[in-house]
DOGU-12401 format. One record per atom (N, C-alpha, C): residue number from 1; atom name; x, y, z. Coordinates in Angstrom, 2 decimals. Last residue first. Layout:
BEGIN
R,num,atome,px,py,pz
R,NUM,CA,X,Y,Z
...
end
This chain:
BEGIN
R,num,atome,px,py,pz
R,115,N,2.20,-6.18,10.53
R,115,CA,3.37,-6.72,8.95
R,115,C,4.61,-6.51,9.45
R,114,N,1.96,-4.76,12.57
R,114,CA,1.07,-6.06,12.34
R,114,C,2.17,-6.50,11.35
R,113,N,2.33,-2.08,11.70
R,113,CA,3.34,-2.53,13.37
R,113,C,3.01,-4.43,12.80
R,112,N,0.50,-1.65,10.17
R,112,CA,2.27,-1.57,9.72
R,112,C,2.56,-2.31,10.40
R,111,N,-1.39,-1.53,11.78
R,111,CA,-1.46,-2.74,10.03
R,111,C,0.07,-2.77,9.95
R,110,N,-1.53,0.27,13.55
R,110,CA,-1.52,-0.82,13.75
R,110,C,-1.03,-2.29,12.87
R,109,N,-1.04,3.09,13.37
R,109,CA,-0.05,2.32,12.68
R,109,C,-0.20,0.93,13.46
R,108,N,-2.96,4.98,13.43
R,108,CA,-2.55,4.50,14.63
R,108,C,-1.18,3.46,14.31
R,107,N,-2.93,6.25,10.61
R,107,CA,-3.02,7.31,11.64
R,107,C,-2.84,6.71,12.88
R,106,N,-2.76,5.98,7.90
R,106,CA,-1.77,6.15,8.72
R,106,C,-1.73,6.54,9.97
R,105,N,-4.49,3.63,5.57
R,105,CA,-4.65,4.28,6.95
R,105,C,-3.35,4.66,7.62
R,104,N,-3.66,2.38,3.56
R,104,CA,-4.47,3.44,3.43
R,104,C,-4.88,3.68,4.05
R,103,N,-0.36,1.08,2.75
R,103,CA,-1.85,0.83,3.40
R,103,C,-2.55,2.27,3.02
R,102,N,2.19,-0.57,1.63
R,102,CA,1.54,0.49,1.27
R,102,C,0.19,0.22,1.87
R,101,N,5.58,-1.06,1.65
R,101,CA,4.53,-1.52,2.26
R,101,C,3.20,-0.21,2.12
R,100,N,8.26,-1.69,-0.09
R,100,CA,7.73,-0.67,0.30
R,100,C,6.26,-1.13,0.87
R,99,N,11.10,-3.65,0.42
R,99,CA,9.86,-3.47,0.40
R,99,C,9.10,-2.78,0.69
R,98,N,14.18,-4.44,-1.16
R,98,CA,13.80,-3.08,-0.37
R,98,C,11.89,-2.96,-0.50
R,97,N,15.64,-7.63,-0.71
R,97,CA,14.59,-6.58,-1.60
R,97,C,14.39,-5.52,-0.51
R,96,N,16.26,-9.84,0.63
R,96,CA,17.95,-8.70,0.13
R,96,C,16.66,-7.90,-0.91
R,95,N,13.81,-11.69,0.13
R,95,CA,14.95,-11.37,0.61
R,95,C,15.91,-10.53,-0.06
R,94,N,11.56,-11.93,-0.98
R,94,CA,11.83,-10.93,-0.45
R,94,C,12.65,-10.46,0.37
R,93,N,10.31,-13.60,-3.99
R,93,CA,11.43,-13.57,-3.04
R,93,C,11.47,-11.98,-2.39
R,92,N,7.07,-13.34,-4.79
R,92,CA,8.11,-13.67,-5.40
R,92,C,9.02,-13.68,-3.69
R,91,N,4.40,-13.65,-4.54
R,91,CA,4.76,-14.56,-4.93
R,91,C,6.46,-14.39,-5.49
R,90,N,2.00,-13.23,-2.14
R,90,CA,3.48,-12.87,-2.65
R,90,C,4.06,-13.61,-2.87
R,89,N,-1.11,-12.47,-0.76
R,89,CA,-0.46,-13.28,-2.34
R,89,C,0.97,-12.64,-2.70
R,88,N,-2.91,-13.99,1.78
R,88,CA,-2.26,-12.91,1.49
R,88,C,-0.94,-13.59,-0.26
R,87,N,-6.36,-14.18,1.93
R,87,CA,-5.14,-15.07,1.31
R,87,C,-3.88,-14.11,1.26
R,86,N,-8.13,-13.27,4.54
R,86,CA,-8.51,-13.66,3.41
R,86,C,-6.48,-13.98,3.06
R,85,N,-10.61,-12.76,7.10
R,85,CA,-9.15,-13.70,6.75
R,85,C,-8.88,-13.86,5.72
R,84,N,-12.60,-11.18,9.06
R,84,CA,-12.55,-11.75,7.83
R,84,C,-11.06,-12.15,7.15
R,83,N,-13.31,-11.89,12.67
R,83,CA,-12.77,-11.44,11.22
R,83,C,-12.63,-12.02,10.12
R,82,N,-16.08,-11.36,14.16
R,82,CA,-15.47,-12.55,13.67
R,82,C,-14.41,-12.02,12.22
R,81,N,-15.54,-9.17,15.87
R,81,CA,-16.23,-10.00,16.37
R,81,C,-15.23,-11.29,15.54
R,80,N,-12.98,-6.66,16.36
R,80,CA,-13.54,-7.66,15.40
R,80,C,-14.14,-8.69,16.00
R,79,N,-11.97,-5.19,18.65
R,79,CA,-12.21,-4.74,17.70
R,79,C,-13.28,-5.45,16.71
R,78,N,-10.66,-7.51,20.43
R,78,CA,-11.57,-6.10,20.78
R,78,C,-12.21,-5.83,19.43
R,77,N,-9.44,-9.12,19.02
R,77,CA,-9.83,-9.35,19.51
R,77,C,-11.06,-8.57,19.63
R,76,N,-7.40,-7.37,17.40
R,76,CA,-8.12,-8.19,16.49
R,76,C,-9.37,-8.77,17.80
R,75,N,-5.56,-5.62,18.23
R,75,CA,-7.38,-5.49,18.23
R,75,C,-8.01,-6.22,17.75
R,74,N,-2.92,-6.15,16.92
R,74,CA,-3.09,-5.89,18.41
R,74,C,-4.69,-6.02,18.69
R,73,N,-2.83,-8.53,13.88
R,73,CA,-3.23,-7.20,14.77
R,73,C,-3.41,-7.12,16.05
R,72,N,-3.14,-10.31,12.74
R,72,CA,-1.78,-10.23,13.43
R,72,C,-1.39,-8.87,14.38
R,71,N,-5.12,-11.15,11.62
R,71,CA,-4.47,-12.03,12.68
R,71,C,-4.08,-11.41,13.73
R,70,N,-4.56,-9.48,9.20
R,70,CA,-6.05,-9.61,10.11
R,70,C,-5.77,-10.25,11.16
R,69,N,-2.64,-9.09,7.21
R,69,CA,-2.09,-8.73,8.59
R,69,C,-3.25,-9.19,9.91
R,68,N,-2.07,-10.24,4.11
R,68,CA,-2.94,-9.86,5.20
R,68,C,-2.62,-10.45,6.77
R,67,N,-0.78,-8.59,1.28
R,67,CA,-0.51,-9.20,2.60
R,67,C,-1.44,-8.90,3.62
R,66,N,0.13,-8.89,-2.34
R,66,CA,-0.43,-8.52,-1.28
R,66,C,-0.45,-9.01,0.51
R,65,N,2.77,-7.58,-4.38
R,65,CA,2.09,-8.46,-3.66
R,65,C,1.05,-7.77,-2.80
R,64,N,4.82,-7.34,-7.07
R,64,CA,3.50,-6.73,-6.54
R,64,C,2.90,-7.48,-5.74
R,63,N,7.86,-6.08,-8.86
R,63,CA,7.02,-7.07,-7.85
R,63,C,6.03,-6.23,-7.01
R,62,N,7.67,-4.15,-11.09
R,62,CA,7.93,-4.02,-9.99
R,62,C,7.24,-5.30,-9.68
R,61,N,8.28,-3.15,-14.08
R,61,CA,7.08,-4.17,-14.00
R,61,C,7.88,-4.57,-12.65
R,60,N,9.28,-0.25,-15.44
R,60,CA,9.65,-1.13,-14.96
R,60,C,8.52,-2.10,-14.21
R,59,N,9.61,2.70,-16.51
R,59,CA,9.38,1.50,-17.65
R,59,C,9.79,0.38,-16.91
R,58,N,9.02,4.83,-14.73
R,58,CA,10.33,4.17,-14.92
R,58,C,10.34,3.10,-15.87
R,57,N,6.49,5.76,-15.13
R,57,CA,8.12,6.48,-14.92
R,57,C,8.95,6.21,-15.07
R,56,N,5.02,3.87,-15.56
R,56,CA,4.86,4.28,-16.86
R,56,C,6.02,5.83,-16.62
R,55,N,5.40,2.29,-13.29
R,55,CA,5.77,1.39,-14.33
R,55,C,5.88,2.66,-15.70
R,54,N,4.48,3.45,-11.12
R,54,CA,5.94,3.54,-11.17
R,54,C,6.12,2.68,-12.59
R,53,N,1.31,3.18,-11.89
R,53,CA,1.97,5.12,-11.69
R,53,C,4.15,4.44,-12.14
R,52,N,1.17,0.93,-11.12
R,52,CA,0.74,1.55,-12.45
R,52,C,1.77,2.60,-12.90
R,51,N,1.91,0.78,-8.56
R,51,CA,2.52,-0.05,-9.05
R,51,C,2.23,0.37,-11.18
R,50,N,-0.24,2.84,-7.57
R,50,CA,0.96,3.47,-7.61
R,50,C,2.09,2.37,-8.16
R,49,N,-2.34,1.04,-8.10
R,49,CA,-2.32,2.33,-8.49
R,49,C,-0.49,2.82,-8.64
R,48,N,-1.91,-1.24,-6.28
R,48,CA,-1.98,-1.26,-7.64
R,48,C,-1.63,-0.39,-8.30
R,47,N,-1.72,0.08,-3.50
R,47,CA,-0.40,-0.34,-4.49
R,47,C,-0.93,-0.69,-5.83
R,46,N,-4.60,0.45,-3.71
R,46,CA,-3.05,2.22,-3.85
R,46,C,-2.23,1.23,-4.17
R,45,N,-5.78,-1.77,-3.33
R,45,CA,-5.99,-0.89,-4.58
R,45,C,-4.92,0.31,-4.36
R,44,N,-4.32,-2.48,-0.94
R,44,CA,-3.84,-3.26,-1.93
R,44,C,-4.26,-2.77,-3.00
R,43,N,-5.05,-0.75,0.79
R,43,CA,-3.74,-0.83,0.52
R,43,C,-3.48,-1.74,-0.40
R,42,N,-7.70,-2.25,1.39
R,42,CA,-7.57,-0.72,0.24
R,42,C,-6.10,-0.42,0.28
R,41,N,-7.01,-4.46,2.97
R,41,CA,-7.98,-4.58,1.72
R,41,C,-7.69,-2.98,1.04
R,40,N,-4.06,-5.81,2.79
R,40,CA,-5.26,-6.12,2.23
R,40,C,-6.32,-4.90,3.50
R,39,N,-1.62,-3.92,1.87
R,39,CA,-1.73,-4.26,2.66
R,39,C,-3.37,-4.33,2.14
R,38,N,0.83,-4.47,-0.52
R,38,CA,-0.19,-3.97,-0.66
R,38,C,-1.16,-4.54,0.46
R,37,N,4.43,-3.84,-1.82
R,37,CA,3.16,-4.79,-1.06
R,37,C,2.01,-3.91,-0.39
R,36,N,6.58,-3.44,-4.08
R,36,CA,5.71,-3.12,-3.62
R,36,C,4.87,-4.58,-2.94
R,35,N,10.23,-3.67,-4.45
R,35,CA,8.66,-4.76,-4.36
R,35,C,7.92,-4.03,-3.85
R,34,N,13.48,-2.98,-5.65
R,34,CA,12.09,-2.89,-4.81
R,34,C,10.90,-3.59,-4.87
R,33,N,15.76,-2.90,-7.02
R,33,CA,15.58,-3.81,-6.16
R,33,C,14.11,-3.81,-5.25
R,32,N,15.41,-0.26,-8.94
R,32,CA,16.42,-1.51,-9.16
R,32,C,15.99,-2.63,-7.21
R,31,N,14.04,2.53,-9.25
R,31,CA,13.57,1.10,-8.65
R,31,C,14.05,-0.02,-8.73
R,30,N,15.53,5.10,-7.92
R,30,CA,15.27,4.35,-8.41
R,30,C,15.35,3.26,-8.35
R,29,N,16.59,5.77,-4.67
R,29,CA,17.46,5.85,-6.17
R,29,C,17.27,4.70,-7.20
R,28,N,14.92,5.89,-3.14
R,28,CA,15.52,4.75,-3.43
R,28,C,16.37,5.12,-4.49
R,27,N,13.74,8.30,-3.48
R,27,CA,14.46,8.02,-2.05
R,27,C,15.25,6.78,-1.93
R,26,N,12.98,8.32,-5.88
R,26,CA,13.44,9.59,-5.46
R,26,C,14.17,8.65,-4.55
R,25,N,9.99,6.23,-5.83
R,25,CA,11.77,6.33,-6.57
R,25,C,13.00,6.98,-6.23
R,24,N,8.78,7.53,-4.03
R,24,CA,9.34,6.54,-4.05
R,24,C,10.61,6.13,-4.73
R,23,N,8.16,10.12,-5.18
R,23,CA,9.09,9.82,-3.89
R,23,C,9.47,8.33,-3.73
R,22,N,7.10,9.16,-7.48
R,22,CA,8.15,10.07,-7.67
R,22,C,9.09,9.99,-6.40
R,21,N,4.36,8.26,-5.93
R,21,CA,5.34,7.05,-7.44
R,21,C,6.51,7.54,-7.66
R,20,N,3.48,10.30,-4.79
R,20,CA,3.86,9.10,-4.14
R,20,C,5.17,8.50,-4.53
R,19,N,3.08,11.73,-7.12
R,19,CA,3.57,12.07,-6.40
R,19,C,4.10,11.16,-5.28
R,18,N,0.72,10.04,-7.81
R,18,CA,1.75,10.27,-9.19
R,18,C,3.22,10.84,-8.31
R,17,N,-1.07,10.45,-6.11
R,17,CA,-0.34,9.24,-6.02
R,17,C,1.31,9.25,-7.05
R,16,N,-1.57,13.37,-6.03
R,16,CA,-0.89,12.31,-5.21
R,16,C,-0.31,11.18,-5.46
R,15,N,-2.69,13.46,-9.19
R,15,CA,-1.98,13.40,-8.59
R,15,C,-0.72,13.43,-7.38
R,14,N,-5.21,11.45,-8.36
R,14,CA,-3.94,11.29,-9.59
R,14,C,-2.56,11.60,-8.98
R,13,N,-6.38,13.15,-6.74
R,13,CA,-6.02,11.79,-6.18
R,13,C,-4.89,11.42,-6.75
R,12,N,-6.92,15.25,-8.54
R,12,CA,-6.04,15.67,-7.17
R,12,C,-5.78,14.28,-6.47
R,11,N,-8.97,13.69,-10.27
R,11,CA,-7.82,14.18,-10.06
R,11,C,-6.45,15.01,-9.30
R,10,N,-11.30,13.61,-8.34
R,10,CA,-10.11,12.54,-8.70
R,10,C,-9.11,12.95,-9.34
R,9,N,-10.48,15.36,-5.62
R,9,CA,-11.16,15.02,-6.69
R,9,C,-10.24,13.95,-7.17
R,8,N,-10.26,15.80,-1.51
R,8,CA,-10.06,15.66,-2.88
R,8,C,-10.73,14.86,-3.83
R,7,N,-12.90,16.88,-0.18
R,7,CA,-10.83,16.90,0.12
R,7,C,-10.13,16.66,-1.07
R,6,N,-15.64,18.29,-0.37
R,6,CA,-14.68,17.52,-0.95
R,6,C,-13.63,17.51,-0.93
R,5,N,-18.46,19.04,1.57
R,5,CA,-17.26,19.22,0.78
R,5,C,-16.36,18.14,0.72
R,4,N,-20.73,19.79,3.50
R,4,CA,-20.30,19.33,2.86
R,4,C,-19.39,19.32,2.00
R,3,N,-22.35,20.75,6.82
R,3,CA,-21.44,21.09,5.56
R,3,C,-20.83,19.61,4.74
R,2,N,-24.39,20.92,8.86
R,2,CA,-24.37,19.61,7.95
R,2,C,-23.86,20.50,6.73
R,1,N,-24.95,21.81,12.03
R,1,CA,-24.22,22.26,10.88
R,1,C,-23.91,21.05,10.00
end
């Protein structure tokens, strides 16, 4: 059986994320102290996205970083012959900040547990 189909379009991606950008705020009571971070490598294109999405809700230019966890992972061993290591970029203060951490895998929570 070789079915094919589509979970979602790009616009049904929209909006999710647009939906994301709403809970986020929502649960923080708006974005007065928050930082997005963007777990490398496709957690760092959704925080872009949703760093887009919270700027044109709230008219606010959020700290935006990125962070790589490749090290710091339980599997790095097993898993990865030779991993790829790349720069993690946060450049502001993240103390007394409420940091939302954004990846694009939820399903063993290794990257989270890792950060």
């Amino acid at each position: 059986m070789n079915e094919s189909f589509k979970l979602v379009d790009k616009e049904g991606l929209d909006r999710i994320l647009t939906r994301i950008a709403h809970e986020i705020l929502e649960k923080n009571k708006g974005s007065q102290n928050l930082a997005l971070i963007g777990m490398r490598t496709r957690g760092e294109f959704l925080a872009k996205r949703i760093h887009e999405k919270i700027k044109l809700i709230d008219n606010v230019d959020l700290p935006l970083g990125v962070l790589d966890v490749t090290l710091s992972r339980d599997d790095v061993r097993t898993r990865m012959k030779q991993p790829e290591v790349s720069v993690s970029d946060i450049t502001f203060d993240i103390n007394e900040k409420d940091v939302i951490l954004i990846d694009d895998v939820l399903y063993t929570g290794r990257t989270v547990r890792s950060a």
